[in-house]
N, C-alpha and C positions, 0 to 999 in steps of 0.2 A: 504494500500500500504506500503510496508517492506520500511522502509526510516535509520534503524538503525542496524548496528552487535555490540554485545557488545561481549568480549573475554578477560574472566577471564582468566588471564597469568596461574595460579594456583588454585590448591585446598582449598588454603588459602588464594586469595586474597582475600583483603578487602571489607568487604559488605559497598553498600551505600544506601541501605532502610530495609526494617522490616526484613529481613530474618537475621539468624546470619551467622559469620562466620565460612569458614569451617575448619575442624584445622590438616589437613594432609598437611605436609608440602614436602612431597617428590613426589608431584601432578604435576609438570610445565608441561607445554601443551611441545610436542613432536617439533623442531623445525621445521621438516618436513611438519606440519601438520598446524603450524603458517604460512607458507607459500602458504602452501593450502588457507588459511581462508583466507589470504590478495589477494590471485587471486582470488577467489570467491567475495568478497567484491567489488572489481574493476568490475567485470567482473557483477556484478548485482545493480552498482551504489548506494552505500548504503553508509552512516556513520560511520564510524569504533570509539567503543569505546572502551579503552587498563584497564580492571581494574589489578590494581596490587597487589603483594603480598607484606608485609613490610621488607621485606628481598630484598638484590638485586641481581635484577637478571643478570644470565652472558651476556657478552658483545655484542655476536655475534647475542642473542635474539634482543640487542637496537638497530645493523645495521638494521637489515631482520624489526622489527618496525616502524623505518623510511622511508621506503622506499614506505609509503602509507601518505597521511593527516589521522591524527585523535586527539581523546582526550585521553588526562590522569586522570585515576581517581587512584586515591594515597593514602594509611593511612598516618595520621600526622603523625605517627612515624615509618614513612618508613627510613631503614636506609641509602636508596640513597639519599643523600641532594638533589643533584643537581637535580635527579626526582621531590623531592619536587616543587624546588623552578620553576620546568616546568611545575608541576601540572596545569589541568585547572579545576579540583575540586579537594579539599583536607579533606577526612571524618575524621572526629574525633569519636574515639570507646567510645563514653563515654566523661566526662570531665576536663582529665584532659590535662593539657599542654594549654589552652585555653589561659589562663590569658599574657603566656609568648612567646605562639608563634606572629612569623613576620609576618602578613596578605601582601598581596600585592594587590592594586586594580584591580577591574576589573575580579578576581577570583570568584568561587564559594565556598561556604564553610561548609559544611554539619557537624549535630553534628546526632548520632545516640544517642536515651536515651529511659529507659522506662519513664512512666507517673509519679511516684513518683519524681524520681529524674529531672525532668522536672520542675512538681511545686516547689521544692526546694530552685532550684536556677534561678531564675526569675531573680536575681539582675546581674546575670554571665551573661544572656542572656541580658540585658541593656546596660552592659559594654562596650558588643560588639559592636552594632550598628554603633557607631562612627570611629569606626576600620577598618570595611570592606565595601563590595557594596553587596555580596549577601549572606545571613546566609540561609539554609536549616537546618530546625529541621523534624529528619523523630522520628517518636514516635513507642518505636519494639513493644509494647505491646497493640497496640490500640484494639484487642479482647480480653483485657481483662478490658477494663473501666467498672465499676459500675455506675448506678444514681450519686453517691454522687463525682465520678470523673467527670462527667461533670460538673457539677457545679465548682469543682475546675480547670478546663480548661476556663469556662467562665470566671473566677477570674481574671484565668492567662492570658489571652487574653485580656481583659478590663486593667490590669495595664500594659499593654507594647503599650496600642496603643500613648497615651500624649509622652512616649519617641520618638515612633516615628513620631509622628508629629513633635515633636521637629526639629530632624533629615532634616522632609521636611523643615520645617522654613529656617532651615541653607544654603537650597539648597543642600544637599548631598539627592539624590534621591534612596534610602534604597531600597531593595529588599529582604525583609520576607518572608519567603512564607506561614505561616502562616496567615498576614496578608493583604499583599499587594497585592498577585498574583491574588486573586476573583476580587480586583477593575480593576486592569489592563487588565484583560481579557473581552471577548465578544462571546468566547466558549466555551468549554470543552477543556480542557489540561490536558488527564490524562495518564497515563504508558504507554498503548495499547500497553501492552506486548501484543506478540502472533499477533499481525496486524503491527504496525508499528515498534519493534520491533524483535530481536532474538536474541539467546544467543549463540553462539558456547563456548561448554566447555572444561577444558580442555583432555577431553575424546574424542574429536574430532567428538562429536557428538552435534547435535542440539536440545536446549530444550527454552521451551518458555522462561525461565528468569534463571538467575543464583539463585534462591531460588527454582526453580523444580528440575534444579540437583541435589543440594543439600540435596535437600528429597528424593533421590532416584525413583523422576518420571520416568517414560517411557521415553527415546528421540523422538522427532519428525522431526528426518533424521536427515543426515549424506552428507560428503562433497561430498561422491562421489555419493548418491542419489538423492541428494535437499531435500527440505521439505516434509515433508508428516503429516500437521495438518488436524488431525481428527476434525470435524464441526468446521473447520475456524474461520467461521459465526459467533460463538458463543465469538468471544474474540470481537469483532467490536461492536463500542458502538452504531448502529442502531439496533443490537439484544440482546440490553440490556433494556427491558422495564421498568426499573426502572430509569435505570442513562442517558438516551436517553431524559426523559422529565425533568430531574432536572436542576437546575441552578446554582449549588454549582461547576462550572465550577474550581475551583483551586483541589478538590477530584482526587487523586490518583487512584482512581477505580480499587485497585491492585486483580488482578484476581487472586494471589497465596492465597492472605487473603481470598479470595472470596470462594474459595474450601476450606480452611484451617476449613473458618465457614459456609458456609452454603451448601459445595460439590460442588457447581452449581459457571462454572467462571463467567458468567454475570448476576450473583444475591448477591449483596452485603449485610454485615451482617448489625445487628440494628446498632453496634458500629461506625461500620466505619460510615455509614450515618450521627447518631450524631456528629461525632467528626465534619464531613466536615460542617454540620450546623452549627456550634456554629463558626469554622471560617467564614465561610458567612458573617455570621451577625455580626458578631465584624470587619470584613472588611467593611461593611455598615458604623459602627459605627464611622471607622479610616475616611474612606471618606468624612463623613459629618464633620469631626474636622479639616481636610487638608483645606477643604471648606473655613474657617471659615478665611485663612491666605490670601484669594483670591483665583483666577479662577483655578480650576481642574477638569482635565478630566471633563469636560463640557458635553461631548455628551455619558458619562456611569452614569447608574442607576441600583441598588441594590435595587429593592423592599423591603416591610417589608414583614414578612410572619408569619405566628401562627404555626409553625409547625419545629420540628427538625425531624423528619423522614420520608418520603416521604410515607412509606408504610401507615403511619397513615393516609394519605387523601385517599390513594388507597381502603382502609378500609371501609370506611365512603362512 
């Protein structure tokens, strides 16, 4: 069931997971057609999310904006402040400005990095925690981990959970999503791009996420046709036989990685699968350390398991 429009202002707004940015700056969605998408929106009771470009944009775009609820998703170095400081997630391209920008609570705060530069600065990401209520680390390269990177993911994952226990200690209740989000869940919470859901871009056409337009996918309609996705079915995680019985419930299950690597949107690659294991189980690990200060989440359990890839038991 569609619960979300997302609408990238631009051809260069800011990405906020694996896809990169796009970098034609002369792309703004047509005002006309912004207004289209916000009666649609109304008119099929949906979410409306505003991604923006770092540049600001003109004025009469922020009236015709307003005139719906929704969120902002903003680069930190959007040159609109006051966008900023509206922000209800604010992505950082990378890391720099981390150190010296103003967090506000109750925000979200996303850092896009590859895997290198991840393990690197483990200590950046410590620093943090104290600072905000919710850090999102999305990793752009996770089809490209090797053996010897997951192990240095387990590394890095095993030395941030003591800070954040810490964190819980103080009674500041942390929101990692690396780490925290497997314990606090009881389902699946993943993109369900293509189900829950859509993109309108700023080509006025609809595609399942702002990282298919980008790659020059197909659209999958347009405002004055509605949708027209070809096997639906196939983005819904009941016709996904791998990620339908798994339990790594915080997995992003991003269907654009999913064709990127394996062509098939609901057949996930080896990497991804590992990556979401090894959070799993270091969320297991944070659980039982929170445990240790007194009573948490009492009524969640993270089994142990022998396995980082699901296909291995499928296998067997």
């Amino acid at each position: 069931m569609l619960k979300y429009l997302i609408i990238p202002l631009a051809n260069d707004a800011v990405s906020f997971c694996h896809y990169e940015r796009g970098n034609k700056s002369d792309g703004l969605i047509e005002l006309g057609m912004l207004k289209k998408a916000i009666f649609w929106a109304m008119t099929e009771n949906v979410n409306v999310q505003f991604v923006y470009p770092n540049w600001e944009i003109p004025s009469e775009y922020k009236a015709v904006i307003d005139t719906i609820d929704h969120a902002k998703i903003v680069g930190s170095h959007c040159e609109d402040k006051v966008l900023t400081d509206e922000a209800d997630i604010v992505v950082f391209d990378g890391w720099e400005g981390l150190d010296t920008f103003k967090y506000q609570s109750g925000k979200s705060y996303v850092i896009r990095t590859d895997k290198s530069d991840l393990f690197e600065n483990a200590d950046v990401i410590k620093s943090l925690f104290p600072k905000l209520d919710r850090l999102v680390v999305v990793i752009t390269d996770i089809d490209k981990f090797q053996e010897s990177d997951f192990q240095k993911y387990e590394t890095f994952l095993s030395a941030m959970i003591p800070i954040v226990k810490e964190e819980y200690g103080k009674g500041h209740s942390l929101h990692f999503n690396l780490l925290t989000d497997r314990m606090l869940l009881d389902k699946m919470n993943n993109c369900n791009a293509g189900d829950e859901s859509i993109t309108l871009a700023p080509d006025g056409k609809f595609y399942i996420c702002p990282a298919f337009y980008l790659d020059g996918c197909k659209p999958v309609g347009d405002l004055g046709n509605g949708l027209d996705i070809k096997n639906q079915q196939l983005y819904r995680l009941d016709h996904a036989p791998v990620c339908r019985k798994c339990d790594a419930w915080q997995c992003r299950r991003c269907v654009w990685l999913n064709c990127k690597t394996t062509l098939e949107v609901n057949t996930p690659s080896h990497e991804q699968c590992v990556v979401a294991h090894i959070e799993r189980n270091a969320s297991r690990k944070l659980l039982e350390e929170i445990r240790t200060l007194g009573e948490f989440l009492t009524e969640k359990e993270i089994k142990e398991i022998d396995y980082l890839d699901p296909f291995d038991i499928i296998k067997q």
